[in-house]
C-alpha positions in Angstrom: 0.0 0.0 0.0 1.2 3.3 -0.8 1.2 5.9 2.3 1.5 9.5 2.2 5.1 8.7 4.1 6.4 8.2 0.6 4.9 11.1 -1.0 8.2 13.8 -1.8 5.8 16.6 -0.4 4.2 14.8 2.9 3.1 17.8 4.0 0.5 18.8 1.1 -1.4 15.9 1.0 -4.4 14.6 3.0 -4.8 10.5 2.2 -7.8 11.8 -0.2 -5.5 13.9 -1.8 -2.7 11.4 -2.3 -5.1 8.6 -4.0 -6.2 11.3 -6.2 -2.6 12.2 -7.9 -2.6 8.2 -7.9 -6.0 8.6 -9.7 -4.6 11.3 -12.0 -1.3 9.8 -13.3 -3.5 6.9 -13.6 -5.6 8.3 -16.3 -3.1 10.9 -18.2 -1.2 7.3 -18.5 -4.4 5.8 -20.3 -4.4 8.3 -22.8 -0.7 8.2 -24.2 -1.2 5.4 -26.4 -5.2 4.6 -26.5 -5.7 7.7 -29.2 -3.3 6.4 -31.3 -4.4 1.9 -31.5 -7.6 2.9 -32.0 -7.0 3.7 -35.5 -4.5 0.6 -36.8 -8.0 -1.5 -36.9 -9.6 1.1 -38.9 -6.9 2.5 -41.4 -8.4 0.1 -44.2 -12.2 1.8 -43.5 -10.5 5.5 -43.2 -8.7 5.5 -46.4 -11.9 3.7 -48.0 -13.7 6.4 -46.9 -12.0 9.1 -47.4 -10.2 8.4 -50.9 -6.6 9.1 -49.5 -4.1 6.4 -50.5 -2.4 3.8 -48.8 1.0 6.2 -47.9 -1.9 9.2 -46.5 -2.7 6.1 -44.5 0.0 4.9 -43.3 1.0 8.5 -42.0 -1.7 8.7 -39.4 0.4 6.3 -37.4 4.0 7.8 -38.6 2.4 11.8 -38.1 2.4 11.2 -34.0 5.8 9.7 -33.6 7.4 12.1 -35.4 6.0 14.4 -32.8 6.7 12.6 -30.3 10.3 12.6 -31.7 10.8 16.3 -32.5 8.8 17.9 -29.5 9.9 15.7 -26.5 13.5 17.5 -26.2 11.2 21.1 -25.4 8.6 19.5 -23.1 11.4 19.6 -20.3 11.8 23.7 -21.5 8.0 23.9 -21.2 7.7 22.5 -18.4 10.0 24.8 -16.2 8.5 27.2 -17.4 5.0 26.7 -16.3 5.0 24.0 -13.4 4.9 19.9 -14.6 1.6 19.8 -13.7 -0.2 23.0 -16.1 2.2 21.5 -18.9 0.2 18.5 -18.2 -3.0 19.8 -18.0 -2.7 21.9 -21.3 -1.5 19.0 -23.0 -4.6 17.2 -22.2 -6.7 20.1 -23.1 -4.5 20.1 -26.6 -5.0 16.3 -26.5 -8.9 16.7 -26.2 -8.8 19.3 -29.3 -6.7 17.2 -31.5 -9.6 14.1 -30.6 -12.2 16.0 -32.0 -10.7 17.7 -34.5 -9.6 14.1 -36.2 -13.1 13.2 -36.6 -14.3 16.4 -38.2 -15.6 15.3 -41.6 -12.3 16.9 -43.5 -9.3 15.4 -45.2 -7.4 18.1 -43.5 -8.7 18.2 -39.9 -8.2 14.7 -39.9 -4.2 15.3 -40.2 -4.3 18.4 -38.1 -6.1 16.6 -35.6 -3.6 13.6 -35.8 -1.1 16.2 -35.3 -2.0 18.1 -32.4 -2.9 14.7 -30.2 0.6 13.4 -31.3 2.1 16.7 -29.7 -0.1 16.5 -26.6 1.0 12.5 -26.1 5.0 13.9 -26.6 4.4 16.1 -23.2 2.9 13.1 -21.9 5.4 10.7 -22.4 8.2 12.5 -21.3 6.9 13.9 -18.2 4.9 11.9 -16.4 7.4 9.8 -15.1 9.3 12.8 -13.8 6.1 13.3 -11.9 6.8 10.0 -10.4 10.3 10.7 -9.5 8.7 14.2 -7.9 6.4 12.8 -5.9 6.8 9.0 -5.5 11.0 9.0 -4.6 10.5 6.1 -2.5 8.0 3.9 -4.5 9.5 4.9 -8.5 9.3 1.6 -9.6 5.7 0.4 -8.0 4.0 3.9 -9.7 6.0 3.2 -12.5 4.7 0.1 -13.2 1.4 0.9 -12.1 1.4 3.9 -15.4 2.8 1.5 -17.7 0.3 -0.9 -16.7 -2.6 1.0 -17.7 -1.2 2.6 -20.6 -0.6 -0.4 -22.3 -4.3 -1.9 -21.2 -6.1 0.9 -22.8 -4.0 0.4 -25.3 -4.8 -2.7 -25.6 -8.2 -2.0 -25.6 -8.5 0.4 -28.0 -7.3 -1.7 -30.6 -10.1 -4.2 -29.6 -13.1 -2.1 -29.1 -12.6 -0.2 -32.3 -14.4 -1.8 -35.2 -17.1 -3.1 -32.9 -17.5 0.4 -31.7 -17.3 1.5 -35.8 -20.0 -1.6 -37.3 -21.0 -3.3 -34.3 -22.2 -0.2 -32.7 -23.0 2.0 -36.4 -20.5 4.5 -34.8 -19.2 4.6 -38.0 -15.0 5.0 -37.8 -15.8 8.8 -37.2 -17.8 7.9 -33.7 -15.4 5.2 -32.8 -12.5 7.6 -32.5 -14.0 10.2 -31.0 -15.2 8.7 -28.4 -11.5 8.8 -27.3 -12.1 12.9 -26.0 -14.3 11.4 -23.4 -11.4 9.7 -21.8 -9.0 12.6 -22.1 -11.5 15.1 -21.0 -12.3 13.3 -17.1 -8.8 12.7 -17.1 -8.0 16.7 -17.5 -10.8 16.9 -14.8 -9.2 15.0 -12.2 -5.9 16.4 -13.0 -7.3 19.9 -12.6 -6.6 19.9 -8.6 -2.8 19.5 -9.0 -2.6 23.0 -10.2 -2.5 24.2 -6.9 0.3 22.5 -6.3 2.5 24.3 -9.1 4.3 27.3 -7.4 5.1 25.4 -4.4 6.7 22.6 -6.1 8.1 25.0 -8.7 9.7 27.2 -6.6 11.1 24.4 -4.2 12.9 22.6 -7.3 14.9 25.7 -8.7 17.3 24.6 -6.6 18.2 21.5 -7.5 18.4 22.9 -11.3 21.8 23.0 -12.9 21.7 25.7 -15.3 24.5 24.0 -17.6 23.2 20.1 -17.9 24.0 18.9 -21.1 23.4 15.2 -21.1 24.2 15.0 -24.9 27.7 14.9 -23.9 27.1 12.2 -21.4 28.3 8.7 -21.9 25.5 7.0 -20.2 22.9 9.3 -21.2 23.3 7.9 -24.8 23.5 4.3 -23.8 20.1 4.8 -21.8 18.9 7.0 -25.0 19.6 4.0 -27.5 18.3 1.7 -25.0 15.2 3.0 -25.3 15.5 3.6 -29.1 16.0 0.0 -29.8 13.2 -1.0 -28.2 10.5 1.4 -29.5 12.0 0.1 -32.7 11.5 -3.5 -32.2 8.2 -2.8 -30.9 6.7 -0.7 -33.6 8.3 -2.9 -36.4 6.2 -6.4 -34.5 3.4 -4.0 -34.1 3.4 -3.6 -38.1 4.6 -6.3 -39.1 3.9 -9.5 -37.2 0.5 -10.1 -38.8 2.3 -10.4 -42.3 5.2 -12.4 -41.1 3.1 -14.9 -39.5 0.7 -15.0 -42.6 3.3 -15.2 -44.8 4.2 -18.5 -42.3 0.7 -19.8 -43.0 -1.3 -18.6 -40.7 -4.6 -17.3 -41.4 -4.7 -13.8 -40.6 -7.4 -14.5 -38.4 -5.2 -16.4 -36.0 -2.2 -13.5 -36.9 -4.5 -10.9 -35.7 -4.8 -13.2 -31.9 -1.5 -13.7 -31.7 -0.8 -10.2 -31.9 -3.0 -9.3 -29.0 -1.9 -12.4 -27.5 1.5 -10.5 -27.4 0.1 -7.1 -25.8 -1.6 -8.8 -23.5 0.9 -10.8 -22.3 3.3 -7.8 -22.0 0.8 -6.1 -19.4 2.2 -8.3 -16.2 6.1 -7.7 -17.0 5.7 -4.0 -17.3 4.3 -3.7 -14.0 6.6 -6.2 -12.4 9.8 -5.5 -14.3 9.7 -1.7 -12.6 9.3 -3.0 -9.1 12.4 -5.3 -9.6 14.5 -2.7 -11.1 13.6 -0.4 -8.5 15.0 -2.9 -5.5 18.4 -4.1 -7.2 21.5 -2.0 -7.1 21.9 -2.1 -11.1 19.8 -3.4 -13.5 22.3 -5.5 -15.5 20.4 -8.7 -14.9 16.8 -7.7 -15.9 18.4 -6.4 -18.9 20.2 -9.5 -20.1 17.4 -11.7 -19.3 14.9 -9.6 -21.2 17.1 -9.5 -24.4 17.7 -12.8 -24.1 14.0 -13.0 -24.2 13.3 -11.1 -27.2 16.6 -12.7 -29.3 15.2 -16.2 -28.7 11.5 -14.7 -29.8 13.2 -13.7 -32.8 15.0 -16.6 -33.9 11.7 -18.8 -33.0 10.0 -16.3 -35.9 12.6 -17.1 -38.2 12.6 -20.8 -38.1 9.2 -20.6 -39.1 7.9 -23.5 -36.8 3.8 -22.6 -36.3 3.6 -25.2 -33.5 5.7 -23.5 -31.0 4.2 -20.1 -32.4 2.7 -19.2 -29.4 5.0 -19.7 -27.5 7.5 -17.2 -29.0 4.8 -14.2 -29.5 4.8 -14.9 -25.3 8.7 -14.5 -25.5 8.3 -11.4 -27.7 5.6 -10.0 -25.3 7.2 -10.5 -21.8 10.0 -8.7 -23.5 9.2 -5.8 -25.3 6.8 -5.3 -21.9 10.1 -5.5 -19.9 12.4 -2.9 -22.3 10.0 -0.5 -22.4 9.3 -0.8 -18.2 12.9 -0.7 -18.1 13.9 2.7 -20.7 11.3 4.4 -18.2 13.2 3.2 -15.2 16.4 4.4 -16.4 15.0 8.0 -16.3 14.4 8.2 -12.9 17.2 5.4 -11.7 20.3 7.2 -13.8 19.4 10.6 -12.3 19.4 13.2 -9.3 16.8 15.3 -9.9 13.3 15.8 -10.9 14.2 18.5 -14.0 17.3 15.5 -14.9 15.2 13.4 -15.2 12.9 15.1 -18.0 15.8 16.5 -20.0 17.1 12.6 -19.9 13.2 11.8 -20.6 13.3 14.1 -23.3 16.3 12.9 -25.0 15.9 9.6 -25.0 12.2 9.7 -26.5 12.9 12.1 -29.3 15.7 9.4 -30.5 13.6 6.8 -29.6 10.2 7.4 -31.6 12.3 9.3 -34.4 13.8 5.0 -34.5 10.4 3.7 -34.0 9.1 6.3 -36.3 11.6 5.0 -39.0 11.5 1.2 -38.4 8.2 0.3 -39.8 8.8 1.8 -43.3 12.8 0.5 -43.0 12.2 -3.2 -42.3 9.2 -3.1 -44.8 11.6 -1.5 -47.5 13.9 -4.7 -46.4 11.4 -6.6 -47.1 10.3 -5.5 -50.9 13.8 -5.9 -51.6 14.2 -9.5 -50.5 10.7 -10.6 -50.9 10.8 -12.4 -47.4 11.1 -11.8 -43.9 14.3 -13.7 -43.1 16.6 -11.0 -43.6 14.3 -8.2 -41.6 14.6 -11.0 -38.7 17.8 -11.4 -38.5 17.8 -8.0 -38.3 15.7 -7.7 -35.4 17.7 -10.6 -33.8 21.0 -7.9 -34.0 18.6 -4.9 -32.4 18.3 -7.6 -30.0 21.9 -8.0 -29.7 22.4 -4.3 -29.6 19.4 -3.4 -27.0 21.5 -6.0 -24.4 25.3 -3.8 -25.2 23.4 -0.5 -24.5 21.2 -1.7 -21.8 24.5 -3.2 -20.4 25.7 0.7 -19.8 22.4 1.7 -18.7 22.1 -0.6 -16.3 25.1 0.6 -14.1 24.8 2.0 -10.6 26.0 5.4 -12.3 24.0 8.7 -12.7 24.1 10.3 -15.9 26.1 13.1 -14.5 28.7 12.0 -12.2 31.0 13.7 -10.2 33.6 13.8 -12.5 31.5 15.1 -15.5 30.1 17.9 -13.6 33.6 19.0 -12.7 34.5 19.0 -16.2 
């Protein structure tokens, strides 16, 4: 149980207060990916509909990352500026807009709107868990966990829910999606109250910010930043891809289509449990060789093509890319000292990370044209693999990004 003796500022909260932050990061975490897989079910029914082609399509799942990628390295900036918790709020209110714009019957909106929720999700993603670090010091990996857990559920769900929402319901692919601003606009509700909180917390972190951090320069920085590249990467490429790889194995797309939420389903356990072990061991080293040893023997199970022990390595794949991604998130508030550290290191590290993830999709598919099979993108995947353990290797140190000697430098 989580007690307001673990809370970084005791002092402000009553025990209704405290499970109400809880509440909050709970649902500002359900909306950084929800938004977004609710439209892989329903590209084919978009583009029908609206005339655009298959590339148009395909850019209403590239347009957010690419946000993600270019505005992540500012939401730190931002968020000095204004208090964590208004940058949160009017991202969610930007989040909201960019909802309901995307279903506005318009060619145009519908990329505006894809736009602006991308942008709001980028804030999101790099600061929440520098919330965490704020206010949960002693319990980083449990509240960790508990926002990865339910952004990857309504994640999860979104992609289920969508075309029964679309035919089974007659929402029609416009309803389905919106329905989304529903979910963003109670969470901006419940995150209202932390406003008050903003001068107060603002004013008592100035302190602690060094004017002249440049973790670019930083040795471990980078190995935590291509840490979390490499796996976004793997991710987004099985997220594509899988279906087709598996098909192409002879399985009916039917079955390709369970396996894949086989595998995000799966994931949900390790990325709550993978945080809480990370958060009790001294370095991380471990974790990180058992999880890409996970994910390379997932890899080389797809390759050998064999459809009886299928299963079996989508569970592999799962537990792992759960783990990595648990992990990267970890290594934000593990590998530094301070709150504002910990979102430039956030920021860093994500706008490399979905710029990878951004570029993966189209790269290994591109691979795949050229060698008109899937063997080569896997063994591919099997060296990201191979790469994810070296980097994760450094990451996994008991270092901070800055140590003493850099900052004498």
């Amino acid at each position: 149980m989580i007690s307001e003796t673990n809370v970084a500022h005791t002092r402000d909260y009553s025990r209704a207060g405290l499970w109400l932050l809880i509440l909050g990061i709970i649902l500002v975490a359900s909306n950084l990916r929800a938004p977004l897989t609710s439209v892989g079910p329903l590209i084919g029914v978009i583009r029908d509909d609206t005339g655009i082609s298959n590339a148009l399509a395909g850019m209403l799942t590239t347009f957010p990352l690419l946000a993600f990628a270019l505005l992540s390295p500012f939401a730190p900036k931002i968020a000095r500026r204004i208090g964590m918790e208004a940058t949160l709020l009017v991202s969610l209110l930007v989040l909201t807009a960019g909802i309901l714009l995307r279903s506005v019957p318009a060619v145009g909106t519908l990329f505006l709107g894809t736009a602006l929720l991308g942008m709001a999700i980028a804030i999101g993603n790099v600061l929440l868990p520098s919330i965490i670090k704020q206010e949960f010091p002693k319990k980083v990996g449990l509240m960790t966990g508990v926002y990865s857990v339910s952004m990857n559920l309504w994640a999860a769900i979104a992609s289920g829910i969508s075309i029964p929402l679309a035919q089974g319901l007659g929402f029609g692919w416009r309803g389905s999606l919106v329905l989304w601003a529903i979910l963003s606009l109670v969470s901006l509700l419940v995150w209202l109250p932390q406003l008050r909180f903003r001068h107060q917390r603002s004013t008592a972190t100035q302190g602690t910010v060094a004017p002249a951090v440049n973790l670019w320069r930083s040795r471990i920085a980078w190995q935590v930043t291509m840490f979390m590249g490499l796996q976004s990467l793997c991710f987004y490429v099985i997220i594509a891809w899988l279906p087709e790889i598996l098909h192409q194995q002879g399985i009916s797309h039917s079955s390709a289509g369970w396996l894949l939420s086989l595998m995000q389903f799966v994931s949900l356990p390790a990325t709550f449990i993978m945080p809480v072990l990370a958060g009790r061991s001294s370095n991380q080293r471990m974790l990180v060789g058992i999880t890409s040893t996970l994910l390379f023997i997932g890899y080389i199970g797809l390759l050998s093509g064999s459809t009886l022990f299928m299963p079996v390595w989508i569970i592999l794949i799962g537990i792992a890319t759960g783990s990595c991604f648990s992990l990267a998130v970890m290594f934000f508030a593990l590998r530094t000292r301070s709150v504002h550290e910990a979102a430039e290191l956030s920021g860093m590290a994500q706008s490399i990370g979905y710029l990878l993830a951004a570029i993966g999709p189209t790269l290994f598919g591109f691979m795949h044209d050229m060698t008109h099979g899937w063997n080569i993108p896997l063994i591919m995947l099997s060296v990201v693999a191979v790469l994810l353990f070296i980097f994760g290797f450094g990451a996994a140190s008991s270092e901070y990004v800055l140590s003493e000697e850099k900052n004498m430098r």
